[in-house]
C-alpha positions, 0 to 999 in steps of 0.5 A: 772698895771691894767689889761685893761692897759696890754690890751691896752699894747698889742692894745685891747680896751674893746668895749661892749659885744656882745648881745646873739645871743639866750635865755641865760646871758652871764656870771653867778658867783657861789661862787667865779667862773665865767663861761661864755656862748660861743662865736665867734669872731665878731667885730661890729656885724660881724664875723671876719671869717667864715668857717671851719678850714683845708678847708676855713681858715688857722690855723693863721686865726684861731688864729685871730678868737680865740683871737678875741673871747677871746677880746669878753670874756674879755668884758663879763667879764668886763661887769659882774664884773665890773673891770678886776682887780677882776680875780684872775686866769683864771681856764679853757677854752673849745674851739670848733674849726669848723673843715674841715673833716681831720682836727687835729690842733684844738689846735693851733687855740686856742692857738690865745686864750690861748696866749693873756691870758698869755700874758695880765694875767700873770701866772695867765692867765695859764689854764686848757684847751680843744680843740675840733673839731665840725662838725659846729658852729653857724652862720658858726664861725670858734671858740667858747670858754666859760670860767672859772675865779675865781674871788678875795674875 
């Protein structure tokens, strides 16, 4: 089963990437790795979520966000390489979290990330992975996550 008929398994159709909100690519390949910038969790040009984890948000919420911008990626992603199928594994994913002072869960909220790449990938969708607190994101998103593939030769 190719992977965007796993995605649609799991009720995720691939739109088209969102555009950079600034001057950078989306996505550049070195070798046989993909590294992504980062992104949010908008759907239609609007962020799903706002605000900051621990005060505006619950840690499901975060999730959502988290999967939501990991739907984002997969579309960069799709974009870039022009077929899912040419991933070989998911290498790593840096999470940033927006985070209320106080707040320590950062990994639960990407877990809503990490999930659905095991679920749709497989043991190939298990990462290398960091968490971490921001004061602030851009735009007030309450997630931003770039990544790492190794794609086939």
């Amino acid at each position: 089963m190719s992977i965007v008929d796993r995605l649609a398994a799991v009720g995720i159709e691939l739109a088209d990437p969102p555009a950079p909100a600034a001057i950078y690519v989306p996505a550049v390949t070195v070798g046989n790795l993909v590294y992504t910038s980062g992104n949010d969790c908008r759907v239609n040009g609007e962020l799903l979520y706002r605000g900051k984890l621990g005060r505006d948000l619950t840690i499901e919420q975060g999730q959502a966000a988290a999967r939501q911008t990991m739907v984002n990626l997969l579309s960069v992603l799709q974009a870039h390489l022009g077929d899912l199928d040419r991933i070989q594994r998911i290498v790593k994913l840096l999470g940033f979290v927006n985070s209320a002072p106080g707040f320590v869960e950062q990994p639960y909220v990407i877990n809503g990330a990490s999930s659905l790449l095991e679920e749709v990938f497989g043991d190939a969708g298990r990462h290398a992975r960091s968490a971490v607190a921001a004061p602030e994101l851009p735009f007030d998103t309450p997630v931003e996550i770039e990544m790492i593939v190794q794609i086939k030769a």
